[in-house]
N, C-alpha and C positions, 0 to 999 in steps of 0.2 A: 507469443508466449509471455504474456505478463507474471511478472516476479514481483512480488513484494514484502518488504522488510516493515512490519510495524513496530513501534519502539512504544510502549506506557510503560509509566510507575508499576511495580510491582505492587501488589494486594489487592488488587479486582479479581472477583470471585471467576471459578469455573465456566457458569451461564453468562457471565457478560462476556467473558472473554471469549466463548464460543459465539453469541451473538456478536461481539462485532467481526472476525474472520468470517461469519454467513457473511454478512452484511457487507464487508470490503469484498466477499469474493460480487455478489449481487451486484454491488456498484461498477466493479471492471466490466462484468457481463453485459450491463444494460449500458454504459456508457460509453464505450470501447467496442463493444459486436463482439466480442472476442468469446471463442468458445470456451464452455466451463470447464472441457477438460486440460484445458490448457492453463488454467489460472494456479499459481504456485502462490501461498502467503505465508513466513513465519513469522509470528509474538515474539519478540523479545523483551522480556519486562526488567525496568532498572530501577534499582534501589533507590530510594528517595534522597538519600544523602551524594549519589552520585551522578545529580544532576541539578543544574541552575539554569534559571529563566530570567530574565530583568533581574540579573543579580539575588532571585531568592532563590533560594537552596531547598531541593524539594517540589519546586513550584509543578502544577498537574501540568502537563507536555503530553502529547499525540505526534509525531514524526511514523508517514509513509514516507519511504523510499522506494521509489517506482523504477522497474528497467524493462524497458521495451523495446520492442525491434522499430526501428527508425519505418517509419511511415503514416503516422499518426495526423489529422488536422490539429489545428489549434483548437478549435471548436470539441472537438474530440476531446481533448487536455484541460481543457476548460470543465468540463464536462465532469469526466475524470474527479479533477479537483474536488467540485461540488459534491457529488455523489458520496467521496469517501471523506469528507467534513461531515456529511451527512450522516452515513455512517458511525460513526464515533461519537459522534453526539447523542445518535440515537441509542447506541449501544452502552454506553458509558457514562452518559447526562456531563459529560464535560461540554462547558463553551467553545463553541465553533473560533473563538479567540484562539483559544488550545493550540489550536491542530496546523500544522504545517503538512505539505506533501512535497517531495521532493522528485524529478522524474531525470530517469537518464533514456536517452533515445540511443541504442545499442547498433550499429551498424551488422545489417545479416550476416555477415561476414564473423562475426565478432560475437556470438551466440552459438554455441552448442545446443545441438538438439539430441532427441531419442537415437539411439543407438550410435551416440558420435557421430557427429553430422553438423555440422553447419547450417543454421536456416535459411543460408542463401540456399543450401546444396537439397534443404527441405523443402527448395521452394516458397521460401517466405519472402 
Protein backbone atom coordinates (compact mmCIF):
# COMPACT_ATOMS: atom_id res chain seq x y z
CA UNK A 1 0.00 0.00 0.00
CA UNK A 2 2.05 2.86 -1.30
CA UNK A 3 1.52 6.32 0.50
CA UNK A 4 2.80 9.37 -0.71
CA UNK A 5 3.23 12.82 0.33
CA UNK A 6 4.39 15.27 -2.43
CA UNK A 7 5.42 18.73 -1.29
CA UNK A 8 5.87 21.73 -4.51
CA UNK A 9 5.71 25.41 -4.42
CA UNK A 10 2.27 26.54 -4.44
CA UNK A 11 1.01 28.23 -7.89
CA UNK A 12 1.08 25.39 -10.48
CA UNK A 13 -2.09 25.28 -12.30
CA UNK A 14 -4.97 22.61 -11.77
CA UNK A 15 -3.68 20.34 -15.08
CA UNK A 16 -0.10 20.17 -13.95
CA UNK A 17 -1.02 19.42 -10.71
CA UNK A 18 -3.34 16.65 -11.89
CA UNK A 19 -0.83 15.42 -14.40
CA UNK A 20 1.88 14.86 -12.12
CA UNK A 21 -0.35 12.85 -9.27
CA UNK A 22 -1.39 10.67 -12.78
CA UNK A 23 2.03 10.45 -13.26
CA UNK A 24 3.42 9.64 -9.65
CA UNK A 25 0.54 7.34 -9.31
CA UNK A 26 1.86 5.69 -13.07
CA UNK A 27 5.45 5.64 -11.84
CA UNK A 28 4.50 3.53 -8.28
CA UNK A 29 2.35 1.15 -10.74
CA UNK A 30 5.06 0.46 -13.23
CA UNK A 31 8.01 0.41 -11.01
CA UNK A 32 6.83 -1.14 -7.86
CA UNK A 33 4.08 -4.00 -9.35
CA UNK A 34 1.87 -2.45 -6.96
CA UNK A 35 -1.70 -2.41 -7.70
CA UNK A 36 -3.46 0.92 -8.62
CA UNK A 37 -5.98 0.54 -6.11
CA UNK A 38 -3.82 0.49 -3.53
CA UNK A 39 -1.77 3.73 -4.54
CA UNK A 40 -2.71 6.76 -1.95
CA UNK A 41 -0.97 10.42 -3.07
CA UNK A 42 -1.44 13.85 -1.41
CA UNK A 43 -0.15 17.47 -3.04
CA UNK A 44 0.87 19.52 -0.42
CA UNK A 45 1.87 22.93 -1.94
CA UNK A 46 4.03 25.52 0.04
CA UNK A 47 4.25 28.88 -0.12
CA UNK A 48 7.31 30.29 -1.69
CA UNK A 49 8.46 32.20 1.18
CA UNK A 50 8.22 29.13 3.40
CA UNK A 51 10.75 27.37 1.94
CA UNK A 52 14.84 27.43 1.30
CA UNK A 53 17.15 25.49 -0.86
CA UNK A 54 20.98 26.22 -0.95
CA UNK A 55 20.17 29.01 1.11
CA UNK A 56 17.57 30.65 -1.55
CA UNK A 57 14.37 31.35 -0.22
CA UNK A 58 11.73 30.35 -2.71
CA UNK A 59 13.98 28.13 -4.54
CA UNK A 60 11.59 25.42 -6.93
CA UNK A 61 11.71 22.02 -4.61
CA UNK A 62 9.82 18.52 -5.44
CA UNK A 63 9.97 16.46 -2.09
CA UNK A 64 8.22 12.75 -2.31
CA UNK A 65 7.93 11.23 0.75
CA UNK A 66 7.41 7.56 0.22
CA UNK A 67 6.03 4.87 2.97
CA UNK A 68 5.79 1.44 2.09
CA UNK A 69 5.55 -1.83 3.55
CA UNK A 70 9.15 -3.24 4.13
CA UNK A 71 9.82 -5.76 1.21
CA UNK A 72 10.81 -3.86 -1.61
CA UNK A 73 14.50 -4.73 -3.73
CA UNK A 74 16.83 -2.11 -4.10
CA UNK A 75 16.37 -2.44 -7.76
CA UNK A 76 12.65 -1.73 -7.08
CA UNK A 77 13.68 1.71 -5.06
CA UNK A 78 16.02 2.46 -7.57
CA UNK A 79 13.47 2.23 -9.86
CA UNK A 80 10.85 4.11 -7.82
CA UNK A 81 13.21 6.88 -7.60
CA UNK A 82 13.72 7.42 -11.27
CA UNK A 83 10.23 7.05 -12.38
CA UNK A 84 8.94 9.80 -9.94
CA UNK A 85 12.07 12.27 -10.93
CA UNK A 86 10.52 11.39 -14.01
CA UNK A 87 7.37 12.21 -13.33
CA UNK A 88 7.80 15.72 -12.07
CA UNK A 89 9.87 16.82 -14.53
CA UNK A 90 7.48 15.72 -17.00
CA UNK A 91 4.60 17.10 -15.19
CA UNK A 92 6.10 20.40 -14.03
CA UNK A 93 9.32 21.00 -16.48
CA UNK A 94 11.20 21.47 -13.25
CA UNK A 95 14.97 19.94 -13.27
CA UNK A 96 15.36 16.60 -12.20
CA UNK A 97 18.08 18.64 -9.80
CA UNK A 98 14.74 19.71 -8.21
CA UNK A 99 13.31 16.61 -6.95
CA UNK A 100 14.26 14.62 -3.90
CA UNK A 101 12.36 11.34 -2.83
CA UNK A 102 12.44 10.25 0.46
CA UNK A 103 11.27 6.39 1.35
CA UNK A 104 10.33 5.00 4.63
CA UNK A 105 10.07 0.93 4.51
CA UNK A 106 7.07 0.55 7.20
CA UNK A 107 7.26 -2.89 9.02
CA UNK A 108 3.57 -4.92 8.30
CA UNK A 109 3.08 -4.86 11.63
CA UNK A 110 3.15 -1.09 11.60
CA UNK A 111 0.64 -0.24 8.84
CA UNK A 112 -2.99 -0.14 9.04
CA UNK A 113 -5.02 -1.41 6.50
CA UNK A 114 -9.05 -1.58 5.24
CA UNK A 115 -11.18 -2.09 7.80
CA UNK A 116 -8.39 -1.81 10.71
CA UNK A 117 -6.31 -4.39 10.19
CA UNK A 118 -2.69 -4.60 9.99
CA UNK A 119 -1.11 -5.67 6.65
CA UNK A 120 0.65 -8.29 8.28
CA UNK A 121 -2.95 -9.47 9.43
CA UNK A 122 -3.88 -8.43 5.55
CA UNK A 123 -1.52 -10.71 4.55
CA UNK A 124 0.96 -8.32 3.30
Amino acid sequence: MPILHVHVLSGWSADRKSSLLKGATQAVVESLGAPLRSVRIMLHEIAPEHIIVGGEVGRQSVVFHVHLIVGRTEAQKNALYQALNGAACAALGVSGEDVRVLLDDIPNTDMGMANGVSAKAAGR
